[in-house]
SEVEXBA-894189 format. One line per field, with one value per residue (C-alpha): x, y, z; residue in one letter; residue number from 1. Coordinates in Angstrom, 3 decimals. Layout:
! residues N
c1 (X; ...)
c2 (Y; ...)
c3 (Z; ...)
res (a; ...)
n (NUM; ...)
This chain:
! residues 406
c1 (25.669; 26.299; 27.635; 28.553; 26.752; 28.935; 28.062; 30.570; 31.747; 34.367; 32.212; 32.197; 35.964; 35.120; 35.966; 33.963; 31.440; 30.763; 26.425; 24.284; 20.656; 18.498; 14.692; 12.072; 14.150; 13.820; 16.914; 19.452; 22.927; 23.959; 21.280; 22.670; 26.224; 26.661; 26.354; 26.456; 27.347; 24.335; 22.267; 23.798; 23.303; 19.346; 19.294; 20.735; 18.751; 15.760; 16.885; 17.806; 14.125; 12.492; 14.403; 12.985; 9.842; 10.089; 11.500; 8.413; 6.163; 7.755; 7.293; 3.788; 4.850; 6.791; 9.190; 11.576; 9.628; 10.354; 14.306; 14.132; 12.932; 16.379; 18.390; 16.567; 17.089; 20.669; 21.078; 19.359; 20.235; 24.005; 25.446; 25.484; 28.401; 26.533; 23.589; 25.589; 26.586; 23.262; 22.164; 24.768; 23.788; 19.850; 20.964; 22.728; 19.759; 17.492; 20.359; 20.081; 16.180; 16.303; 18.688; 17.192; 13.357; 13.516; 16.118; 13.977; 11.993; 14.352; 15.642; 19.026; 20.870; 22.293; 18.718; 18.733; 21.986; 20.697; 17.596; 19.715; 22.235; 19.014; 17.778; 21.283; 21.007; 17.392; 18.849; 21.798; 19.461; 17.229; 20.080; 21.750; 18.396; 17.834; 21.596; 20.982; 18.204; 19.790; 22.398; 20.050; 18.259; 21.554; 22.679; 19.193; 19.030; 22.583; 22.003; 18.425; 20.439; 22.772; 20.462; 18.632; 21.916; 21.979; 19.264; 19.392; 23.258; 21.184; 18.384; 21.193; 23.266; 19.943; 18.847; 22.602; 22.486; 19.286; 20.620; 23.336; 21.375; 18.742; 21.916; 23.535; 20.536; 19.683; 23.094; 23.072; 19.924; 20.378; 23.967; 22.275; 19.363; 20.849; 23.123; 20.187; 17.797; 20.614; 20.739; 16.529; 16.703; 19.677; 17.614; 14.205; 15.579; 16.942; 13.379; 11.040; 12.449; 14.817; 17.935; 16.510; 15.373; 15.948; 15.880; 14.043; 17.289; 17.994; 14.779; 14.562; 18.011; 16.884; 13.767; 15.683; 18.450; 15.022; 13.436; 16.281; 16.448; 13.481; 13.678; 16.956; 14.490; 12.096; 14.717; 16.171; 12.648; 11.318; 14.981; 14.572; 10.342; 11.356; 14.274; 11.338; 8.718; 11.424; 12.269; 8.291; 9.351; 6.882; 5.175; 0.960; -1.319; -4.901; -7.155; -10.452; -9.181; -11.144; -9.919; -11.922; -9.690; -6.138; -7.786; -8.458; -5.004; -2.966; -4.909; -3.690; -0.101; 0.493; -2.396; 0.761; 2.694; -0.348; -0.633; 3.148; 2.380; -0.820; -2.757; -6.172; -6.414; -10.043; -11.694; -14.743; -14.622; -17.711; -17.824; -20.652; -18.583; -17.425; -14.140; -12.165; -9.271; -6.227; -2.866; -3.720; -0.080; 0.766; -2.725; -1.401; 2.159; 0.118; -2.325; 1.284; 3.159; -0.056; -0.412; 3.115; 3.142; 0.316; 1.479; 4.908; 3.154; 0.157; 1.437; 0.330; -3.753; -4.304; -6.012; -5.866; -8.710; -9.505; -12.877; -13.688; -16.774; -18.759; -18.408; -21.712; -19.585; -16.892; -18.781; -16.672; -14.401; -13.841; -12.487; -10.516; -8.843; -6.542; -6.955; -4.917; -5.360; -1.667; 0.090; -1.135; 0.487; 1.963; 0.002; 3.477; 4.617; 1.551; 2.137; 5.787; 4.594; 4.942; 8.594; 11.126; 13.128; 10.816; 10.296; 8.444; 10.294; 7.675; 6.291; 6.965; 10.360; 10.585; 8.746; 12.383; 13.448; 13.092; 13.857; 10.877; 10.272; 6.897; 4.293; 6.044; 5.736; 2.462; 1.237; 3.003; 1.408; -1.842; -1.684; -0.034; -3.282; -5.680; -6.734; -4.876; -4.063; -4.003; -4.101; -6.300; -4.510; -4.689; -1.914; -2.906; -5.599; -4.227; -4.286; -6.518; -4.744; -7.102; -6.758; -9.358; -9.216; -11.304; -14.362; -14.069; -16.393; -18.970; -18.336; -18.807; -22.582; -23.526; -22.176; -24.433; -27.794; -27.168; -26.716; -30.122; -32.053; -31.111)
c2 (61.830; 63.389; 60.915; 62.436; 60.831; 60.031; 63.285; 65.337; 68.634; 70.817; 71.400; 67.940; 67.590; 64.169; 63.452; 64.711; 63.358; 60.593; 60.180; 59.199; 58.743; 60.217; 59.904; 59.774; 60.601; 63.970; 65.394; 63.785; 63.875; 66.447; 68.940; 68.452; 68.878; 71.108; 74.398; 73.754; 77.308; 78.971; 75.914; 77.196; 81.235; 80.466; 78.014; 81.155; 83.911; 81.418; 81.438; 85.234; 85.390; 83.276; 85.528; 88.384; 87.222; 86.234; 89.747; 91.397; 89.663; 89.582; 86.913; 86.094; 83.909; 81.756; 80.243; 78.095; 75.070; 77.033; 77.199; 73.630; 74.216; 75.624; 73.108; 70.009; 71.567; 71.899; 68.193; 67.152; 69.249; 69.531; 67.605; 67.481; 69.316; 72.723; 71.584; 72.286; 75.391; 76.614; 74.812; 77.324; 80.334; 79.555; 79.354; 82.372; 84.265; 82.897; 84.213; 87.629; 87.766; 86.597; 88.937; 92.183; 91.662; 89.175; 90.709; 92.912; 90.357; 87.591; 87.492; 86.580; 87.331; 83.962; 82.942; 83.816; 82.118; 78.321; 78.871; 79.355; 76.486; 74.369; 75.687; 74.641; 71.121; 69.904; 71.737; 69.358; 65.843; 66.658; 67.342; 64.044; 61.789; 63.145; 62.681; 59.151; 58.334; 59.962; 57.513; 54.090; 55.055; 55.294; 51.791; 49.842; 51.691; 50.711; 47.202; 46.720; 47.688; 44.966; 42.533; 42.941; 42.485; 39.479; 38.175; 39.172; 37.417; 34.042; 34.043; 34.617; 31.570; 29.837; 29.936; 28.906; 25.617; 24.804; 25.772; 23.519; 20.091; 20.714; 20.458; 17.919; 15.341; 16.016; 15.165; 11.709; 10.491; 10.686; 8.909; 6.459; 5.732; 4.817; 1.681; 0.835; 0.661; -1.868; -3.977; -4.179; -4.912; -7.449; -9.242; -9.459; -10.634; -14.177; -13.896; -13.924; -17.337; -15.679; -17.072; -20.613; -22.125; -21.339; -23.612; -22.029; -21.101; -18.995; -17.384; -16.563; -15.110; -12.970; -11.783; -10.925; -8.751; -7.398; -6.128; -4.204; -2.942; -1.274; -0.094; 1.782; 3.182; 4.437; 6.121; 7.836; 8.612; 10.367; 12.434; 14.103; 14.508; 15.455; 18.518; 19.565; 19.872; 21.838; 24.455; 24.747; 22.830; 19.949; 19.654; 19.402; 19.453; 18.758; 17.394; 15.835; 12.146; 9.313; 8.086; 4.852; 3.989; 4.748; 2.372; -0.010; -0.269; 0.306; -2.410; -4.698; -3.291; -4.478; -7.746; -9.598; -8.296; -7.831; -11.405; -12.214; -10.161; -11.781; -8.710; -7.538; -5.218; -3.845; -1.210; 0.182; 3.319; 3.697; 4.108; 6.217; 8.788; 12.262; 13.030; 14.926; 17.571; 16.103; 15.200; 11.475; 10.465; 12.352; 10.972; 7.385; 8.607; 9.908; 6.149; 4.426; 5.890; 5.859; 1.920; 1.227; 3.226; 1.333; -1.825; -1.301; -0.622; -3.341; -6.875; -10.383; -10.762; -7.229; -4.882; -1.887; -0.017; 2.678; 4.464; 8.180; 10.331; 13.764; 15.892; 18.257; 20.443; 20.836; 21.027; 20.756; 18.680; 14.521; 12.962; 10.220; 7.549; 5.220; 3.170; 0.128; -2.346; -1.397; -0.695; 2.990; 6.150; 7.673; 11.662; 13.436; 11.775; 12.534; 16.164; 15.246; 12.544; 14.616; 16.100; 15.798; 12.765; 11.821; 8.190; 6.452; 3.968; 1.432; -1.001; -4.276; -5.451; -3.744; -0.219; 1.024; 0.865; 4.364; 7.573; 9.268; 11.216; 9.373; 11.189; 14.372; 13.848; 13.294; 16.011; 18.589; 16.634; 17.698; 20.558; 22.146; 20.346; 22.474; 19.696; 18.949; 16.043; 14.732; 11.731; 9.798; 7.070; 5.088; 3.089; -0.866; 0.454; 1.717; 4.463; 6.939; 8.719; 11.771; 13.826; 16.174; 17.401; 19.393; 17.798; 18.518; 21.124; 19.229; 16.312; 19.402; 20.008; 16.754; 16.473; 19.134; 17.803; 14.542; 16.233; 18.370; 15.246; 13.107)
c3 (7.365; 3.792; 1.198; -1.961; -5.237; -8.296; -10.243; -12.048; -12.050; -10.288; -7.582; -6.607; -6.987; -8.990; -12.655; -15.188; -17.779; -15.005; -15.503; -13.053; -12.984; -10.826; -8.861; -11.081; -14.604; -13.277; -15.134; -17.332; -15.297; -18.559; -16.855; -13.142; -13.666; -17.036; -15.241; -11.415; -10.330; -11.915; -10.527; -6.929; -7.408; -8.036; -4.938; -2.810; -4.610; -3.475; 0.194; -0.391; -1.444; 1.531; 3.755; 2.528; 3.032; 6.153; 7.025; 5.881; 7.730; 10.838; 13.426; 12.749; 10.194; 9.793; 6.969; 8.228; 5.894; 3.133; 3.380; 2.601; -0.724; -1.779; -0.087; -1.544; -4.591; -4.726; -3.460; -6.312; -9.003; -8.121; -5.162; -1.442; -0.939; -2.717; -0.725; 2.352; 1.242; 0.565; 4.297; 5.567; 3.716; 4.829; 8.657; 7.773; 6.323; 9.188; 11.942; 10.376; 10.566; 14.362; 15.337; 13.504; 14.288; 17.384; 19.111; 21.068; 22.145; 23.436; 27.321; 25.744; 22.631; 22.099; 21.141; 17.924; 17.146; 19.074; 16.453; 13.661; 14.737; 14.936; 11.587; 10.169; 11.869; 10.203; 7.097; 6.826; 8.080; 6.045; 3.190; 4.194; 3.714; 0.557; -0.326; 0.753; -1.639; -4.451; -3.786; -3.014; -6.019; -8.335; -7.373; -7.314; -11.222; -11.928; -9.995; -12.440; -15.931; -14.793; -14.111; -17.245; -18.860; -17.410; -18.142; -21.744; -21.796; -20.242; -22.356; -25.852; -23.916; -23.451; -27.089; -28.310; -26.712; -27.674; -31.132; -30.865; -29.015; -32.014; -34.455; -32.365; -32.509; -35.807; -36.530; -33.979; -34.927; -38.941; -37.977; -35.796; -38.436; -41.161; -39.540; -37.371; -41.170; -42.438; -38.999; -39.140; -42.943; -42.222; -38.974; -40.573; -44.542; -42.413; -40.035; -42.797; -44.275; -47.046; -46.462; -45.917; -42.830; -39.478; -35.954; -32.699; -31.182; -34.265; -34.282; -30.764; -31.057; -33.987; -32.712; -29.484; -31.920; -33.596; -30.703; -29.083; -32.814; -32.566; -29.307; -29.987; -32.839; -30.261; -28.160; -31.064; -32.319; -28.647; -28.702; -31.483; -30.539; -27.271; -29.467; -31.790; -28.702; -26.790; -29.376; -30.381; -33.801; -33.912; -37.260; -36.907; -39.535; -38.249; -40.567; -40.032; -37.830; -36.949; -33.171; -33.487; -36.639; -35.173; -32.413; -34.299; -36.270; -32.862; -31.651; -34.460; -33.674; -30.038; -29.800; -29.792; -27.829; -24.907; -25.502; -24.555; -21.347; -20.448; -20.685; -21.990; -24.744; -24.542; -27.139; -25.560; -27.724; -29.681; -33.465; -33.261; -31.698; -34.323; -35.915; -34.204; -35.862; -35.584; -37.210; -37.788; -37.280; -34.426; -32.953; -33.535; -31.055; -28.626; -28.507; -29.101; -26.248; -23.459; -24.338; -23.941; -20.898; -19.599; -21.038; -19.145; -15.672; -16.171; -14.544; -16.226; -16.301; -15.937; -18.805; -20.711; -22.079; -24.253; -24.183; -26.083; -24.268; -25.450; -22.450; -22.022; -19.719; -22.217; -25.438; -29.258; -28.081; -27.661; -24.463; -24.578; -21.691; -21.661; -18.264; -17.047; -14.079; -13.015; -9.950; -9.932; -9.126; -5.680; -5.465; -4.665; -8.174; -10.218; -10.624; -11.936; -14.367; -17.603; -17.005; -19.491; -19.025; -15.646; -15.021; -12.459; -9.862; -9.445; -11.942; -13.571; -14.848; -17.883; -16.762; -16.727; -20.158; -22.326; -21.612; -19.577; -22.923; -24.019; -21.902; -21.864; -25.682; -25.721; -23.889; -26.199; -29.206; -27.438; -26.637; -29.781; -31.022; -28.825; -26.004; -23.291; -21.077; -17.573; -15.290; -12.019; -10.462; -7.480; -5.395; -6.383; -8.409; -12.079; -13.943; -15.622; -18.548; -20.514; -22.899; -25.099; -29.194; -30.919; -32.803; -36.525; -37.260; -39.176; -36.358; -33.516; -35.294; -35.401; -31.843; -30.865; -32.925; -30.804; -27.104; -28.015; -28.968; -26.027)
res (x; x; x; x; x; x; x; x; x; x; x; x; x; x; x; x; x; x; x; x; x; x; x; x; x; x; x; x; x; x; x; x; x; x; x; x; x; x; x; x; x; x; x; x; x; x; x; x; x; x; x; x; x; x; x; x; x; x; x; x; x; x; x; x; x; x; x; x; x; x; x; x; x; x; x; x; x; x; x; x; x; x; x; x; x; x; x; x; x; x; x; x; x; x; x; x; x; x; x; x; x; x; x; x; x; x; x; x; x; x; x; x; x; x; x; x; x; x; x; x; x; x; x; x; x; x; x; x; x; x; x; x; x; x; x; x; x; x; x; x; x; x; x; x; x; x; x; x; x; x; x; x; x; x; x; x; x; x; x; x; x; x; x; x; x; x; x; x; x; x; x; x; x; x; x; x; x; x; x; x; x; x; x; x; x; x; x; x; x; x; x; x; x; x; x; x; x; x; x; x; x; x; x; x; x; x; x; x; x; x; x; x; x; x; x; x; x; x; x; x; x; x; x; x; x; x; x; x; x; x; x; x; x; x; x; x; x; x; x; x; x; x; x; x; x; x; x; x; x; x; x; x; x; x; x; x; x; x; x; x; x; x; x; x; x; x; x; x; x; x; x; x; x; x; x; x; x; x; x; x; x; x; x; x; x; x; x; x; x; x; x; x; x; x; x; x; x; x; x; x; x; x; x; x; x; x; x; x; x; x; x; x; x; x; x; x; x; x; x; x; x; x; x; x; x; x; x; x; x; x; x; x; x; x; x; x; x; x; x; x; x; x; x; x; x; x; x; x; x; x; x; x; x; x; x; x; x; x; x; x; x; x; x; x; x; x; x; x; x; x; x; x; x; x; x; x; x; x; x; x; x; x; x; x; x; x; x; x; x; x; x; x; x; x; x; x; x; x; x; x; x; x; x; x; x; x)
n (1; 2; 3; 4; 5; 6; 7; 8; 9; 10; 11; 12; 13; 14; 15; 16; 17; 18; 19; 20; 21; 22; 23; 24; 25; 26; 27; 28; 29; 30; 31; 32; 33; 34; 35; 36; 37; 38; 39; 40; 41; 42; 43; 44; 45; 46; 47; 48; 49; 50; 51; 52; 53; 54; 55; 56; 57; 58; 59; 60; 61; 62; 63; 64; 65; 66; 67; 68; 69; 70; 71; 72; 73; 74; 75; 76; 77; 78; 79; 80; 81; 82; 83; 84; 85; 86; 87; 88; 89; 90; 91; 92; 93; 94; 95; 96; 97; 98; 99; 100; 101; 102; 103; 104; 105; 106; 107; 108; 109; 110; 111; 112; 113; 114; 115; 116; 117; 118; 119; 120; 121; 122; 123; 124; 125; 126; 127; 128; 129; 130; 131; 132; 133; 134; 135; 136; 137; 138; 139; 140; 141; 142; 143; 144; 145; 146; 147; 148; 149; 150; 151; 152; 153; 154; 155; 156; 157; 158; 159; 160; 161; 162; 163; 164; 165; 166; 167; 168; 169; 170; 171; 172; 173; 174; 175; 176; 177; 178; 179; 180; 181; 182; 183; 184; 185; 186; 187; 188; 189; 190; 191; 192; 193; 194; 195; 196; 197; 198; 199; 200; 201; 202; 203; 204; 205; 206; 207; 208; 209; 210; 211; 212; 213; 214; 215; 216; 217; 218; 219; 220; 221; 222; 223; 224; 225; 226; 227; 228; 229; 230; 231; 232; 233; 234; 235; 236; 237; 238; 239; 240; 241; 242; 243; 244; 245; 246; 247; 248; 249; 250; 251; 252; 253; 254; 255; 256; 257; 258; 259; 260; 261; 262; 263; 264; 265; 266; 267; 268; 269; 270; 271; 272; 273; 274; 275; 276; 277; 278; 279; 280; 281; 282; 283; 284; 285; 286; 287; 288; 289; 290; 291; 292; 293; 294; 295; 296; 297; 298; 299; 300; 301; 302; 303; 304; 305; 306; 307; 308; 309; 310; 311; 312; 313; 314; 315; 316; 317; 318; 319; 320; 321; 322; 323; 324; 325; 326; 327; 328; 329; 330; 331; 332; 333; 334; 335; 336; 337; 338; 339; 340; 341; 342; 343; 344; 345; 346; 347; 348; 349; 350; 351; 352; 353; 354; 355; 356; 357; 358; 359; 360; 361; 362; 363; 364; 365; 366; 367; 368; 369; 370; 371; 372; 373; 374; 375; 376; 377; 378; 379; 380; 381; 382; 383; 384; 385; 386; 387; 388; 389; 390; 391; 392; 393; 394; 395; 396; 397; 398; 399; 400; 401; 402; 403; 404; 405; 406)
């Protein structure tokens, strides 16, 4: 029933100067074990003092609660062992009172003594649970520290390896960049007619070497993106953007390359629309990446268009969609689409080449640029890609002058 806590003191026969917190920060384990002997001589003056008032009032009423008092008190300020000590002297003192004013009134004088051995017995349980809490309460505090501890260690480990992938990319890509700048410079001097004149088989081999060029560009450039996002370092500096414009360029960027595919590039986004505050290049990644996504996932004679909308429900800021004619997306894998390093299964041939950094990518480009981003597909039926940015403020007025005309 009694366990002994891990206090000190020569009462406890333990070692000393061992602390030990207790319920409630009550008293520092300093205060509980310094001076344990006067801590016991006012627990039994207490129970010397209970019993003397429960001598002067007789039997009419009664104390017994009240010898608790004195016994909790030693559990908790000193140990269970001078708990039971005091347990015994309150039985004691409870005995004496039976005997001397119930003795006259009980058929038998054994009892007084059962009462007091029944006094002693809820003295000790009662003891015992509160030994046992002491005790629960010690190791779920110790148990907390060292799970805090824990967690402190992880989150120092965490930080150190994103210390050291930031530093380790930084270092790849810089060592990747600069061979992969001479092999583009090297491929593109002999494609642009410079070294004399080239035969289809050369230029189809050349524009082959070019391409995969540039995609190991694109890989390298979403790593060290997908670093910067992760460790909150990407750079933004919003300024007043036109989206119609980046359109309009990114449009002249990949015409060809829809072509190749077969696809439609359509640009239903109206110039009458407002600026919007953005970082202009980072707005061109996020139109790059959602048309190469949608390129990659579009078969031959399909289409991809972009279209920009005032929301009245959402007012000061621009929405704007990217939708294809693709194969669409499964629900249980829409919720997972903008995970690091996440790429869907289905598509066309090529849908697997890249990383799965590009929409996770552009997501954090949105949202460290107030908007945010999301997605409504169907299976067979394409894709829906959104995201919102903030309307310039001059824009946001005119914005609003527009909405209360209309």
């Amino acid at each position: 029933m009694w366990q002994a806590l891990p206090v000190s003191g020569s009462s406890a026969g333990l070692a000393p100067e061992q602390p030990v917190e207790t319920l409630g920060e009550v008293s520092s384990p300093g205060e509980r074990t310094r001076r344990p002997w006067l801590a016991i001589g006012a627990c039994s003056a207490a129970v010397l003092g209970v019993g003397g008032l429960d001598y002067l009032t007789g039997t009419e009423i009664s104390f017994s609660i009240f010898y608790l008092i004195p016994v909790s008190a030693a559990v908790w300020w000193v140990g269970p062992r001078s708990g039971f000590l005091v347990a015994v002297l309150s039985a004691a003192v409870w005995m004496a009172n039976e005997v001397v004013l119930g003795g006259k009134t009980y058929s038998h004088p054994m009892i007084p003594v059962w009462n007091s051995v029944m006094r002693l017995g809820v003295f000790l349980i009662v003891g015992g649970m509160l030994s046992r809490l002491l005790s629960i309460v010690a190791k779920e505090r110790a148990a907390r520290h060292e799970l805090t501890d824990a967690y402190a260690a992880l989150d120092h480990t965490r930080k150190q390896q994103l210390l050291f992938k930031d530093q380790l990319l930084s270092h790849v890509s810089h060592e990747l960049r600069t061979p992969l700048t001479a092999l583009h410079q090297f491929i593109t001097i002999p494609l642009d007619g410079l070294l004399g004149p080239l035969n289809e088989e050369q230029k189809d081999s050349l524009g082959v070497a070019l391409r995969n060029v540039k995609q190991l560009e694109r890989l390298i450039r979403d790593l060290v993106e997908s670093a910067r996002a992760e460790a909150g370092k990407l750079t933004i500096e919003p300024v007043p953007t036109s989206v119609k414009q980046a359109v309009t360029e990114l449009f002249r960027t990949l015409r060809s390359r829809a072509a190749e595919q077969e696809i439609a590039l359509i640009d239903d986004f109206s110039p009458a629309l407002p600026r919007v505050m953005a970082d202009p290049g980072r707005l061109s990644q996020i139109l790059i990446n959602l048309f190469e996504n949608a390129l990659k996932f579009t078969p031959r004679e399909g289409s991809v268009t972009v279209t920009g909308a005032l929301d009245p429900k959402r007012p000061g800021v621009l929405t704007v969609c990217v939708a294809d004619t693709g194969v669409g997306i499964e629900p249980k894998t829409m919720g997972r689409l903008f995970e690091r390093l996440y790429q869907e299964e289905k598509g066309t041939r090529s849908s697997r080449s890249g990383l799965g950094l590009g929409l996770y990518i552009c997501r954090e480009l949105v949202v460290r640029q107030g908007g945010r981003m999301w997605v409504e597909s169907e299976v067979g039926a394409g894709s829906r890609f959104f995201f919102t940015l903030p309307l310039a403020a001059s824009s946001g007025s005119q914005a609003e002058t527009r909405s209360a005309a209309t």
